[in-house]
N, C-alpha and C positions, 0 to 999 in steps of 0.2 A: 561239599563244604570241606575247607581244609584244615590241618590244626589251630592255624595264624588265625582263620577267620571267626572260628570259637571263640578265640582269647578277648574277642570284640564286645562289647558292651552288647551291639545290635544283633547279633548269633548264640548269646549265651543261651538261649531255650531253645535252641536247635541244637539233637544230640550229632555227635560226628558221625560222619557218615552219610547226612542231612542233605537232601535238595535244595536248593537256593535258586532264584530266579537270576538269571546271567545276559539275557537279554535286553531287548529294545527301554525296558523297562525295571530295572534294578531295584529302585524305589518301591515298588509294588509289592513288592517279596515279603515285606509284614502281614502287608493284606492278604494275601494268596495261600498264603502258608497257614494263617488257623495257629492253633497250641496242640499239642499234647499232653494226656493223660503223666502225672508227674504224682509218683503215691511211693510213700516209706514204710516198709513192714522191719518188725523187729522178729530175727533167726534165732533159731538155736545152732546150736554146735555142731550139728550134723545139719544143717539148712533148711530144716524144714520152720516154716511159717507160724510165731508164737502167735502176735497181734500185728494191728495195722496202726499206725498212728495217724489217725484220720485230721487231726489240723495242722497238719504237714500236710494234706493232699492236697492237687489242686486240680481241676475237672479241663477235659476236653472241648477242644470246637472247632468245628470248622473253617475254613477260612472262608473273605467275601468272593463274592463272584468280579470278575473285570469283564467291562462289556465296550468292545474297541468299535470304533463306526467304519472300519475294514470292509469295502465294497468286493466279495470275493467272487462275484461274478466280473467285476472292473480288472481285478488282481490277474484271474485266470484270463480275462483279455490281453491284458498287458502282456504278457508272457506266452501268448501264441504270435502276438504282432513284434517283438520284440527281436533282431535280427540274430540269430542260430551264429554262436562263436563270438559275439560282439563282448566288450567290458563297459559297464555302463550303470545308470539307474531311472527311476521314472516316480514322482510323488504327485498324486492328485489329492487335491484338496475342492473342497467345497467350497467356493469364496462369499458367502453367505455367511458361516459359522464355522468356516476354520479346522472343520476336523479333517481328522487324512481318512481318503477314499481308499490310495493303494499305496505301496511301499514296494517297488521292484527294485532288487539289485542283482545284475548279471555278471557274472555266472556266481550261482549259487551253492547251495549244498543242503542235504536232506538234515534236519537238527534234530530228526526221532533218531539219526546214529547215537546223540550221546545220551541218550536215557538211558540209565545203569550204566553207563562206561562205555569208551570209544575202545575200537584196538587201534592198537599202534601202529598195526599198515595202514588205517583208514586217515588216523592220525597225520600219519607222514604224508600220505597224498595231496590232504590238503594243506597243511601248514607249509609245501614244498612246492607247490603248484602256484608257477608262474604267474598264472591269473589272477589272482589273491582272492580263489573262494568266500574265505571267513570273512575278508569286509564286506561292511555291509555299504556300498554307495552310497544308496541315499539318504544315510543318517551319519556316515566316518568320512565321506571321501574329503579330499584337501577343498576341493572350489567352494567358493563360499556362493550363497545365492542371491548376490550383489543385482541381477540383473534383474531378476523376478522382482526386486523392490522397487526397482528407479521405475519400474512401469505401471505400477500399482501409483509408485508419489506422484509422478507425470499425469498418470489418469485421474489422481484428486486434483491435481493440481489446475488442470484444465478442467474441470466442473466446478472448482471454485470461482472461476477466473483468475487466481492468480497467476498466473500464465496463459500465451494465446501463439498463436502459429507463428508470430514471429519474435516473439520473444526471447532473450539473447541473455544466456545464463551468466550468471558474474565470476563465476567458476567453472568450464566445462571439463567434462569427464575427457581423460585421457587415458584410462584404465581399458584393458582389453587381456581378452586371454584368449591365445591362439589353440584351436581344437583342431585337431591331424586326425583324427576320427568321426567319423559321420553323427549329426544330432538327429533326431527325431524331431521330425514339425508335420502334424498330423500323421495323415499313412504315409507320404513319403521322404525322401532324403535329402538332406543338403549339408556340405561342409562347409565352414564359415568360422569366425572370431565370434565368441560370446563377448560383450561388453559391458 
């Protein structure tokens, strides 16, 4: 945590120096984090310990537990089948209840480096690597997921009947984003326009 981030309303009982959640998940970082032990004693002149002012103290706790629906046997699939050198990402969801199964973004990087502090080669490697390690794909990248919806509306849209096979939209999509990169459709490859 940094001096700035102290100065904040929401970091005030976190001392500097402090862990803070930096991830997927920022928001979380009250829950996660718990309090600490916060107690005032009164010194002498030489520091040792006269009394405690015990209603100034205020007691410890832990924080909650965060329980993600992360399918890591799904996660370590993904990332053997996933092509060696590509830039990319992959999100499965459960379409039932919406949670995320996995979260791939290629290429990656190990995040136990920055616990207690990165060095500065490790540092430069990645913030200087072409590939752009530190994004994360599948929650930063630019494309938006325009197409995963129009198939989702289409496929209500066709079990309502409000539409039927030859039905002729009053606006048709002319949107298209050209991919120079190979996409993933099942096990194997095809390059094409996403739309």
């Amino acid at each position: 945590m940094t001096e700035a981030e102290r100065a904040t309303r929401r970091f005030a009982m976190v001392r500097l120096g402090g862990l803070v959640v930096r991830s997927l998940e920022p928001e979380y970082d009250d829950t996660l984090r718990g309090w600490r032990v916060c107690g005032f004693v009164e010194v002498s002149a030489r520091g040792q310990m006269v009394r405690e002012a015990e209603a100034a103290a205020t007691r410890a706790g832990a924080g909650y537990d965060l329980h993600t629906t992360i399918d890591l046997d799904l996660q370590r699939y993904i990332s053997t089948r996933f092509p060696a050198g590509q830039r990319g990402a992959v999100m499965a969801l459960n379409p039932n209840t919406g949670e995320v199964l996995a979260l791939y973004s290629a290429p990656g990087f190990d995040p136990n480096a920055f616990v207690g502090g990165i060095s500065a080669q490790y540092w430069r490697a990645l913030s200087e690597n072409p590939a752009h390690p530190l994004l994360d794909r599948a929650i930063q990248a630019r494309y938006p997921p325009g197409s995963t919806w129009k198939l989702a509306v289409a496929a209500m849209a066709l079990k309502r009947g409000i539409v039927g096979p030859r039905t002729r939209m009053p606006i048709p999509c002319r949107g298209g984003l050209p991919v120079r990169q190979p996409l993933l459709f099942g096990a194997g490859m095809r390059t094409g326009t996403a739309t």
